[in-house]
N, C-alpha and C positions, 0 to 999 in steps of 0.2 A: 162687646167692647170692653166692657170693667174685667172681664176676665184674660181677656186679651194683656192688657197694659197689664194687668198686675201679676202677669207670668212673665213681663217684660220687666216691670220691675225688680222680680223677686232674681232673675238671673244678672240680671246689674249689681245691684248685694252681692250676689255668688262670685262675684267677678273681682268687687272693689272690695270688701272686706278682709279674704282672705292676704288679698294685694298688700292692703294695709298695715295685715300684724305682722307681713313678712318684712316692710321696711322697716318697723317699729321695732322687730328684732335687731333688724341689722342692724339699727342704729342703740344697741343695748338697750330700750325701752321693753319693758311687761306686756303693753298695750297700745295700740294706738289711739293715739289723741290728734288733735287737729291737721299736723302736718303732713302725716303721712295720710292720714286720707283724703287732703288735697292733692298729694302728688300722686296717690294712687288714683284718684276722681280724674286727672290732668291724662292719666294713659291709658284709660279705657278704650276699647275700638269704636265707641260708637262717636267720641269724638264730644259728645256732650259738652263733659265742661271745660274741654277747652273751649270751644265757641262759647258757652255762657261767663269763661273769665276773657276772651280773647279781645276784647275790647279797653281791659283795663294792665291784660298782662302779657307778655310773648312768655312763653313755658318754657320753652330753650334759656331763654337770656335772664330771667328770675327763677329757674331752679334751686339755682346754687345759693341765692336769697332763704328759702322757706328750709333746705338742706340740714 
């Protein structure tokens, strides 16, 4: 089980950080910081954190907010 989840999560990392520095470029940043690994966290396929923000946030209609 511990091995399980933790190749689960070692490919979610794989997924969301490269995500990450690629907005953080886009957006002329070095690195990313907060935002873009919210918005990269927000498009993941497994869909996570939207449902863990989806309660306080719609990701379509507050994008353009964290952007």
């Amino acid at each position: 089980m511990f091995f399980s989840r933790a190749r689960a999560d070692i490919a979610t990392m794989n997924a969301l950080l490269p995500a990450a520095e690629r907005l953080a470029h886009n957006q002329g940043e070095r690195e990313p910081a907060a935002e873009p690994l919210l918005l990269a966290a927000l498009d993941l396929p497994d869909g996570g954190a939207r449902r863990a923000f989806g309660a306080v946030a719609d990701h379509g209609r507050h994008r353009g907010s964290v952007d």
